[in-house]
C-alpha positions in Angstrom: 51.0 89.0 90.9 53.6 89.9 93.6 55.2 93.5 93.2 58.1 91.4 93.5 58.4 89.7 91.0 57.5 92.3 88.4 59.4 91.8 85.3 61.3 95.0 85.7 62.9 93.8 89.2 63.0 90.3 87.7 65.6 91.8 84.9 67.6 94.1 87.8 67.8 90.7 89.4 69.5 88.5 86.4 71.7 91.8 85.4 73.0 91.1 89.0 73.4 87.4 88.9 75.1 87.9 85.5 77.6 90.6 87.3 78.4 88.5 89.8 79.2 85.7 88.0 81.4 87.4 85.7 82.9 89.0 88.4 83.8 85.9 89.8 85.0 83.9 86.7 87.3 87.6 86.2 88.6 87.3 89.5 89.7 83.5 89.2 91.0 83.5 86.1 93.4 86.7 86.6 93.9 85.8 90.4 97.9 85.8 90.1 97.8 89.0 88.4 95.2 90.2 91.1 96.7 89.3 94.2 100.4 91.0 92.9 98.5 94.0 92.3 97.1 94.2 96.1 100.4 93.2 97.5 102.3 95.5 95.6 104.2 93.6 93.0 104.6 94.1 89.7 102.1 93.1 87.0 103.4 93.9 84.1 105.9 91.5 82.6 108.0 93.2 80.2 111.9 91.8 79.5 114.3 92.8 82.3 116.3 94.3 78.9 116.0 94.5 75.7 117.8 92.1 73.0 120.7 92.9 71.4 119.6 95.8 68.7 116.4 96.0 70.1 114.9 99.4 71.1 113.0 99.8 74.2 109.6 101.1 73.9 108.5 100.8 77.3 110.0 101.3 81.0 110.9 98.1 82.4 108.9 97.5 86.1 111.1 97.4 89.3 109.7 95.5 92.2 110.1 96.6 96.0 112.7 93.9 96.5 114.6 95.4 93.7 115.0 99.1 95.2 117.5 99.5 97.6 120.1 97.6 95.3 119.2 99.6 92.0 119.2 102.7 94.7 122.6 101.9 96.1 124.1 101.4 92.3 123.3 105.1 92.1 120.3 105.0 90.0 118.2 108.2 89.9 115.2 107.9 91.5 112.3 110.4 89.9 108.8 111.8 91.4 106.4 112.3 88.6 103.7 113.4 91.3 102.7 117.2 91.3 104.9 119.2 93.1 102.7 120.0 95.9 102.6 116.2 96.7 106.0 116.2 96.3 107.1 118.5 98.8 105.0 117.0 101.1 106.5 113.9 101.2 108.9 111.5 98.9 111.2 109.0 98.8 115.0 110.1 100.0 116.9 111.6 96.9 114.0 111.8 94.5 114.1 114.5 92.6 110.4 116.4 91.5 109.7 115.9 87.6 106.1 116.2 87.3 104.7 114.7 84.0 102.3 117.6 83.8 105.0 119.9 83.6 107.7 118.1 80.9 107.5 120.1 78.4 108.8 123.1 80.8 111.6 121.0 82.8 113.2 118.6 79.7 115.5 121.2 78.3 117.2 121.4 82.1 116.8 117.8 82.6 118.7 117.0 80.0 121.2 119.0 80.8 121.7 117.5 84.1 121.1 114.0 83.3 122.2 112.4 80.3 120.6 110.3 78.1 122.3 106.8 79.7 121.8 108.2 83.5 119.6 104.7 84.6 116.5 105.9 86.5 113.3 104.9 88.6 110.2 106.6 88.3 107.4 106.7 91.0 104.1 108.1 91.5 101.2 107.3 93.4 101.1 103.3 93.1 99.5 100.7 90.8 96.5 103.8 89.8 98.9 106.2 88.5 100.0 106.0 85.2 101.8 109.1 85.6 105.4 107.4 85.9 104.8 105.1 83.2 103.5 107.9 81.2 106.5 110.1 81.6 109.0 107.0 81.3 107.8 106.8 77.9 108.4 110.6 77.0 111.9 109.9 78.3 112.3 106.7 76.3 110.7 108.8 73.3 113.4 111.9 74.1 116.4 109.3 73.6 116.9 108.0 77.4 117.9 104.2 77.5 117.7 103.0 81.2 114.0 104.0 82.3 112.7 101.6 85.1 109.0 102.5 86.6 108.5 101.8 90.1 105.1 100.9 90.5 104.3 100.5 93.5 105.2 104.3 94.4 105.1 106.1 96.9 102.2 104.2 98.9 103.7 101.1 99.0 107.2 103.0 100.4 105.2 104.5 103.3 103.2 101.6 104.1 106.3 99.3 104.4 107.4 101.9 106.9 110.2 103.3 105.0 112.1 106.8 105.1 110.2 109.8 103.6 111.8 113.6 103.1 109.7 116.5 102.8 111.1 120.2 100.9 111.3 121.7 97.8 111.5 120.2 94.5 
């Protein structure tokens, strides 16, 4: 018998056909969801606001498109990347409140931004749960008008937009 076909590679050999075709049927049935995902929209779809009475549980995604409106309306925007990123390189006017450090930088952030201030969080794109993370502590701390960005930051600089460097 051919070394070949042993039965050990035989097995390696369906494990793989089986992986690719689940792979496969995956892929094609979430394509929609997979293709926003690489082009940087959003794929999670949660109400643009909640019903009357309703309490909000979750930030509510913005898309790129959405941005420089929300931005010119005077929303806050947030960085919830570490501060070393952050002073490297973020979008104009963010302001540096790292989701590793919250329990150290609430008490001032609520005193500088109430609880109805409307906001955007970023981090590092569609990988990072770090904005949606800390949108929920916020939500959880009594702040109504939490939007996660989710593209973040990468999807910013690859569009070829503005970036500021400095302290937090």
């Amino acid at each position: 018998m051919s070394s070949l076909w042993c039965p050990s590679r035989r097995v390696l050999l369906e494990a793989l056909v089986l992986m690719l075709v689940a792979a496969s049927m995956g892929l094609s049935l979430n394509y929609t969801m997979v293709m926003k995902a690489f082009t940087g929209g959003s794929v999670v779809a949660l109400p643009q606001a909640p019903a009357a009475g309703a309490v909000l549980q979750f930030p509510v995604p913005v898309d790129y498109e959405e941005l420089d409106e929300l931005l010119a309306a005077g929303q806050l925007l947030v960085d919830a990347r570490d501060p070393q990123i952050y002073v490297a390189a973020h979008l104009p006017g963010a302001i540096s409140f790292p989701l590793g450090e919250i329990d150290q930088l609430l008490p001032a952030f609520s005193v500088n931004y109430p609880r109805e201030t409307p906001m955007i969080i970023y981090c590092n794109g569609f990988g990072c749960p770090d904005s949606f993370d800390l949108g929920v502590r916020l939500i959880a701390e009594g702040y109504s008008r939490v939007q996660v960005y989710e593209g973040g930051f990468p999807e910013w600089r690859d569009r070829g937009r503005q970036l500021e460097s400095g302290t937090p």
